[in-house]
N, C-alpha and C positions, 0 to 999 in steps of 0.2 A: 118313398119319402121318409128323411128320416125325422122322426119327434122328439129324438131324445133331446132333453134339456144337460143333464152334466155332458162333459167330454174327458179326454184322456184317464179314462178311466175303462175298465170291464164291466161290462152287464153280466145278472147270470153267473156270477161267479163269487166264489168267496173271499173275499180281501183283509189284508192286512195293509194297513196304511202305512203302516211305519215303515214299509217295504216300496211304495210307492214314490219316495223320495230320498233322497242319497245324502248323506254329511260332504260338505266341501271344504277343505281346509281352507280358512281364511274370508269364508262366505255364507252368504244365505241363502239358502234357495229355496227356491217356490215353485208347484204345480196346481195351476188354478184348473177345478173341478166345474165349476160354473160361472157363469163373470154373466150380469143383465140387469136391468133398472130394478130389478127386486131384490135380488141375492147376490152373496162374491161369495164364495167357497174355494176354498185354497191352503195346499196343507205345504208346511215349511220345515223344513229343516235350519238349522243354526248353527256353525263351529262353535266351538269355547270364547269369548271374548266378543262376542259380533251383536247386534243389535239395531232393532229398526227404532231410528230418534222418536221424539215426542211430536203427535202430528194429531190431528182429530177428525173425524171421519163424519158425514150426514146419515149415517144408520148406524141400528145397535152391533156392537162385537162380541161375539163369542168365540173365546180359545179356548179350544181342552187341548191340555199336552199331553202327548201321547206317550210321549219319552224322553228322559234326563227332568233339568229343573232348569226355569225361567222366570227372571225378574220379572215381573209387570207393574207398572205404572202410571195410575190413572190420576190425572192432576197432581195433587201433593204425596196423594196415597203409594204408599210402594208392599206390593205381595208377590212371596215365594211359592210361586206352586210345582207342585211336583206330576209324576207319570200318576195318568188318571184322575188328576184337579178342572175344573173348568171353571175363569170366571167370565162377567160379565163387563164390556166394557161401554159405556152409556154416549148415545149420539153426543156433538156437538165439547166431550169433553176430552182436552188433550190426553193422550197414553202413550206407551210406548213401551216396546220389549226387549229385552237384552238373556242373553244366552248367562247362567250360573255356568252350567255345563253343555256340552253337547246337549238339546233335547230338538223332539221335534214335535209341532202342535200342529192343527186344523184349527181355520180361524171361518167363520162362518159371521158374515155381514148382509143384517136385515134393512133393507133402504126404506124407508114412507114413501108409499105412495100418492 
């Protein structure tokens, strides 16, 4: 039986995330690590120019970028963060991510139970 809770990932082994997801030209891509009524774990890559619109989510957000730099914006607020930044994006209030540069982040989404 298996118990593990993430998937598409390696156990047991030493990872680099930024290797786990690939730049696409012209897109964004995503590999979700765990999806379930508690958590969404999902690390993304971004082209230059690409961006997920302003949307607002029923749990807390947390992005670290992992690599390059990324608009974020949470309601009116707009911040640059760079490789090895993480903020915090708050249930219930519009945000939205846009690529400065190539980067790629881990977004990690806590739902209420």
């Amino acid at each position: 039986m298996n118990s593990h809770y993430l998937k598409n990932i390696d156990f047991e082994k030493e990872l680099d995330l930024t290797k786990l997801v690939e730049y696409q030209d012209g897109q964004v891509v995503s590999r979700t690590l765990a999806q379930n009524q508690a958590v969404s774990i999902t690390l993304f890559a971004f082209d230059q120019n690409e961006e997920i619109s302003s949307h607002s989510s029923g749990g807390d957000a947390m992005v670290m970028i992992l690599e390059g730099t990324a608009l974020i914006t949470i309601g009116e607020k707009k911040i640059h963060l760079d490789s090895g930044k993480t903020i915090i994006m708050p249930a219930g209030i519009p945000h939205a991510v846009a690529s400065e540069s190539r980067f790629k982040m881990l977004l990690v989404v806590v739902f209420p139970r």
